[in-house]
C-alpha positions in Angstrom: 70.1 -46.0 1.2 69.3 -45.5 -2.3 67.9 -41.9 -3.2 64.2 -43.3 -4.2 64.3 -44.3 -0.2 65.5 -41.0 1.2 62.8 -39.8 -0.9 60.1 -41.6 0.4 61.4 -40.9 4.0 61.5 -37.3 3.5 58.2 -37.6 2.2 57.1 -39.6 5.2 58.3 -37.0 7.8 56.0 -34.7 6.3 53.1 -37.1 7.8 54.1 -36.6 11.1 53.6 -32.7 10.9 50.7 -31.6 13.0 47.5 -30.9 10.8 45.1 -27.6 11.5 42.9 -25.6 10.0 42.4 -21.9 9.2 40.6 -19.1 7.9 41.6 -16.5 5.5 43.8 -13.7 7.2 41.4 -11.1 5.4 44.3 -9.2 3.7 44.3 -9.4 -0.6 46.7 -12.8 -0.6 44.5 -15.8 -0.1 47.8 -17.4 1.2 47.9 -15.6 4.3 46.0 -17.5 6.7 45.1 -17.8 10.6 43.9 -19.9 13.2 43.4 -20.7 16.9 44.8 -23.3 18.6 43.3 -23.7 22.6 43.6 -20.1 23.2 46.1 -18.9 21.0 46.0 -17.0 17.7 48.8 -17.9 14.9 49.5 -16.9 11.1 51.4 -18.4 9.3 54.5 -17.5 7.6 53.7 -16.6 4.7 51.5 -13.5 5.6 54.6 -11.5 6.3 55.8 -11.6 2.5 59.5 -10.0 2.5 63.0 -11.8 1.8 64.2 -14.4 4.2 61.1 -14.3 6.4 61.0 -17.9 7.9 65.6 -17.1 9.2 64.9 -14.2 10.5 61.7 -14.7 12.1 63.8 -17.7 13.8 67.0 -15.5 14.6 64.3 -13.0 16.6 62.6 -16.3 18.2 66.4 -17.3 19.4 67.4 -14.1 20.7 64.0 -13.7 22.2 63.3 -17.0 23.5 61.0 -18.6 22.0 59.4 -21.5 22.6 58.7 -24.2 19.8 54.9 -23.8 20.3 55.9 -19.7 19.4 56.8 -20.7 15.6 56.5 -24.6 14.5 55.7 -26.3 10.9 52.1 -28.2 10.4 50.1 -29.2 7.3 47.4 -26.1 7.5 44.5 -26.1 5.6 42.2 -23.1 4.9 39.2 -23.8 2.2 41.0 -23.9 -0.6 44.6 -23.3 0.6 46.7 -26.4 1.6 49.8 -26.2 2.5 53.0 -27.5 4.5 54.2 -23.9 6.7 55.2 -22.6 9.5 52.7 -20.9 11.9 53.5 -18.3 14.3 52.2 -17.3 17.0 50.5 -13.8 17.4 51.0 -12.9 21.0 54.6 -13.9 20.8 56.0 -10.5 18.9 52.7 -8.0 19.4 53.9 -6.6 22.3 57.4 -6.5 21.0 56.0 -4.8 17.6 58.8 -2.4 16.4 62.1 -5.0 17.1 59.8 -7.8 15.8 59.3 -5.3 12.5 63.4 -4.1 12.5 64.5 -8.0 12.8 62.3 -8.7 9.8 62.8 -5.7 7.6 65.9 -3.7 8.2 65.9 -0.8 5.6 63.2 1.6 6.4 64.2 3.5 3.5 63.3 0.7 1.1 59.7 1.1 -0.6 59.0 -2.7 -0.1 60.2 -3.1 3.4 58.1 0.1 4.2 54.9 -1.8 3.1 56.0 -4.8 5.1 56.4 -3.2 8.1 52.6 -1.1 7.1 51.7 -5.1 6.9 52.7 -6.6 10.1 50.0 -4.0 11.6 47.3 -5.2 9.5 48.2 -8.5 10.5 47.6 -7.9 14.3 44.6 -6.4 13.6 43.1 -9.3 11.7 44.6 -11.9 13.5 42.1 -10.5 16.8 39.1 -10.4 14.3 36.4 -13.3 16.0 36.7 -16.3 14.6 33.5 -17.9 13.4 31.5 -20.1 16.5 29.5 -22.4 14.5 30.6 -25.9 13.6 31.3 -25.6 9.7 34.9 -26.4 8.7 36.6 -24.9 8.3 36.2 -22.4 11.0 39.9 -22.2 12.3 39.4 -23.4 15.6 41.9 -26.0 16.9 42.2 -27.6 19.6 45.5 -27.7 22.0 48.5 -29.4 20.5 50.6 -31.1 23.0 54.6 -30.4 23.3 55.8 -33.2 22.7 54.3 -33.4 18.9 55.6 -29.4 18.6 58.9 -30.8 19.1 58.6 -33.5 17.0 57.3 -31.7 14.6 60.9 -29.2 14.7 62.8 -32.3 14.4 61.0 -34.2 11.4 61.5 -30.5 9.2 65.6 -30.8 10.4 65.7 -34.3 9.4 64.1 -33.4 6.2 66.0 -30.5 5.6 69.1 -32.8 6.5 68.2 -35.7 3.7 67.1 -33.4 1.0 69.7 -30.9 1.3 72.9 -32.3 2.9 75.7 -30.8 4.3 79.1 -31.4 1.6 81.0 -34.3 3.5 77.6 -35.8 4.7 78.0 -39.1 4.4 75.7 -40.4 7.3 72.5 -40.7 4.5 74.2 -42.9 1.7 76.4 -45.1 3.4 75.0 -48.1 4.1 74.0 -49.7 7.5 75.5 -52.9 9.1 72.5 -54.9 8.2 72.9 -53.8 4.7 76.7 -54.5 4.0 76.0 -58.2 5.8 73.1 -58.9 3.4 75.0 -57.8 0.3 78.3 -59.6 1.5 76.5 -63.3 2.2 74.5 -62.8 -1.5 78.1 -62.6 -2.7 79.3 -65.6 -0.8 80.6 -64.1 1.8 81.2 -65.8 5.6 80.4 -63.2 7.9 82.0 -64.0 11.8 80.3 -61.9 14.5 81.8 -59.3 16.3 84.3 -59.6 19.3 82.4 -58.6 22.3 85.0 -59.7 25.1 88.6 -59.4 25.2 90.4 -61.8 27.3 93.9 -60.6 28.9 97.3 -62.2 27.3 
């Protein structure tokens, strides 16, 4: 598959993200956003700042058992934010607060990683704020996404991931399929004889 197609396909995965739409978080970044999705309240990645967020917000989710509606990646939009992310959801680390804060910033002693932590309180707090009732968009109000598109959603961002950065020895995206290598082969001439399917005892 020539690279200009892996290109388009990565950017075609993208499409199948789930879209939703936000608010502003209320904190001074206008890229840290929320919304509600049926009941739920989620932020998205972004608000936490810090180094290596997205990892080790999904090393806690594995050790803690997260479910893929607790952290997946949609196409959010938020008045004048737009953006492909990762939303997480609230109620999945409040009540777990302090190991939720220690799996994200490790070194209380560190200035930043001090006002990180200072953050993920503000964030709660915001994230329970009412959301707006009437009908304007956006107002952050989604409604429930099923499952199966959460899941789908996890795998399109791996097979993404895969294409654009491959693993060294990878050959599984630039090797050509069957239907390619017969196509090229008869354009040179070639006599292509089908497969053996059965194999008759001698």
């Amino acid at each position: 598959m020539a690279k200009t197609e892996l290109q388009k396909k990565a950017r075609a995965l993208l499409d199948e993200l789930p879209r939703v739409y936000g608010i502003k978080l209320g904190t001074n970044m206008n890229a840290d956003n929320r919304c509600m999705i049926g009941d739920e309240i989620y932020v998205n990645v972004t608000s936490f700042d810090g180094f290596y967020t997205l990892d080790r917000i999904r090393a806690y989710g594995k050790k803690n058992g997260w479910k893929p509606a607790d952290m997946f990646p949609v196409k959010i939009n938020a008045g004048d934010y737009g953006a492909v992310t990762n939303i997480v959801r609230v109620g999945a680390f409040e009540n777990d607060v302090e190991n939720f804060k220690n799996a994200l910033f490790k070194d209380e002693n560190d200035y930043f990683e001090k006002r990180y932590k200072k953050k993920i309180d503000e964030i709660i707090e915001l994230a329970h704020k009412p959301f707006p009732s009437d009908d304007t968009w956006p107002n952050g109000r989604n409604k429930p996404i099923d499952e199966a598109k959460i899941v789908r959603a996890h795998e399109a961002m791996e097979e993404r991931r895969r294409i654009l950065y491959p693993k060294k020895g990878d050959t599984s995206l630039t090797d050509p399929d069957v239907e390619t290598c017969i196509r090229v082969l008869k354009s040179k001439g070639y006599k292509i004889m089908a497969p053996v399917t059965e194999y008759v005892e001698v």
